[in-house]
N, C-alpha and C positions, 0 to 999 in steps of 0.2 A: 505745418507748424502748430494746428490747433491750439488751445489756451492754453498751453503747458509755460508755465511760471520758470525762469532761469533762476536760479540762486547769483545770490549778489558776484559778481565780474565773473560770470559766467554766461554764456552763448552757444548759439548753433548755426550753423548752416546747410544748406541741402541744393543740391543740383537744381539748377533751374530746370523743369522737365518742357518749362511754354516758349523759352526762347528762342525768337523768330528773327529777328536783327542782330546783327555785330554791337549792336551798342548795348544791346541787355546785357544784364551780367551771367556772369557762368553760374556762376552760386548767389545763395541769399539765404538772411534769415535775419538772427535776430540776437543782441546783447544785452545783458544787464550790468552796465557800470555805477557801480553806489547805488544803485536802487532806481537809477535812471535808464528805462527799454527808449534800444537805439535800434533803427534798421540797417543792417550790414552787406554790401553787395561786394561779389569780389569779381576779375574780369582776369584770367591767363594771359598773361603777356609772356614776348621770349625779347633778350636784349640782342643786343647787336653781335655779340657772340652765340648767340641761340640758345642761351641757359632758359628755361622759364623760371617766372617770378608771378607772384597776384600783385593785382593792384587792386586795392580795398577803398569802399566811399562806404562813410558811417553816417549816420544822419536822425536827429531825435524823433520818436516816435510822438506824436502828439496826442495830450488827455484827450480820450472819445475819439480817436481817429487811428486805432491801431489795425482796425483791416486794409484800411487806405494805404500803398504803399507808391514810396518814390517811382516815376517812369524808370530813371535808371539812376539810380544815386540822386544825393542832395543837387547835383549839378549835371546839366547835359552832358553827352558823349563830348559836344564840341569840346565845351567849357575845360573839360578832363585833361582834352588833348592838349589846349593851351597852358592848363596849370602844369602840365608835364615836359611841358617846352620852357616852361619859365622856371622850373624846377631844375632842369637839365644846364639851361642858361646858370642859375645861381653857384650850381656846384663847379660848372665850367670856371666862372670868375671864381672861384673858394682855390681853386688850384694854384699854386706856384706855377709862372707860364715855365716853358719846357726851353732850353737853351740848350740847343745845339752846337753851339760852338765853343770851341774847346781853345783858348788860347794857350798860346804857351806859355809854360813860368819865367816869371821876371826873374833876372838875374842882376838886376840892380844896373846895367847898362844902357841899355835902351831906352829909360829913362829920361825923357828930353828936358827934365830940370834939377 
C-alpha cells in the first residue's frame, strides 16, 4: 500500500498475502472518506443458501499511527460473530411473523354473536 494518497472517497484494497488464521481478513487496505483515512478489512462469507457476500470492518486510522494496523478489524473475530448474530436476530424481529394458517372466509354465519 506504500504512501500512495487516495483522493477524497476514494480507496483500495489488496489480498491479504500474510493470512494465517480464519479470523484475518481476506483483503485489506485502506479509504479516504471526506479527507478522513480509515483501515478497511473484508472477510468472504457464503449465506445459508451458498451465495458469497464480504463482510467489511472499517476502522479510523489514527494521526502518527498509520503503519499500525487493526489485528483484524476495529473488533475481534469473536465480537464480529456476535454483532452478526444480533444483526441476524434484529432483522429476524423486522419480519412480519410467517402465518401459516389459512382460515376460511367468514360467511357471516359462524359468527357466535
Amino acid at each position: 500500500m506504500g504512501d500512495y494518497e487516495h483522493k477524497t472517497n476514494r480507496g483500495s484494497m489488496f489480498r491479504n498475502e500474510k493470512k494465517e488464521k480464519e479470523s484475518q481478513p481476506d483483503e485489506r487496505g485502506t479509504i479516504n472518506i471526506e479527507g478522513r483515512l480509515f483501515w478497511i478489512s473484508s472477510w468472504w462469507e457464503k449465506t445459508r443458501d451458498g451465495r458469497e457476500y464480504q463482510s467489511i470492518s472499517v476502522a479510523p486510522i489514527e494521526e502518527g499511527k498509520r503503519r499500525e494496523r487493526p489485528r483484524s478489524g476495529p473488533e475481534s473475530r469473536g465480537n464480529q460473530s456476535r454483532a452478526r448474530s444480533q444483526h441476524r436476530e434484529e432483522r429476524r424481529r423486522e419480519r412480519p411473523p410467517r402465518n401459516d394458517y389459512n382460515p376460511p372466509p367468514a360467511d357471516g354465519d359462524d359468527i357466535p354473536f
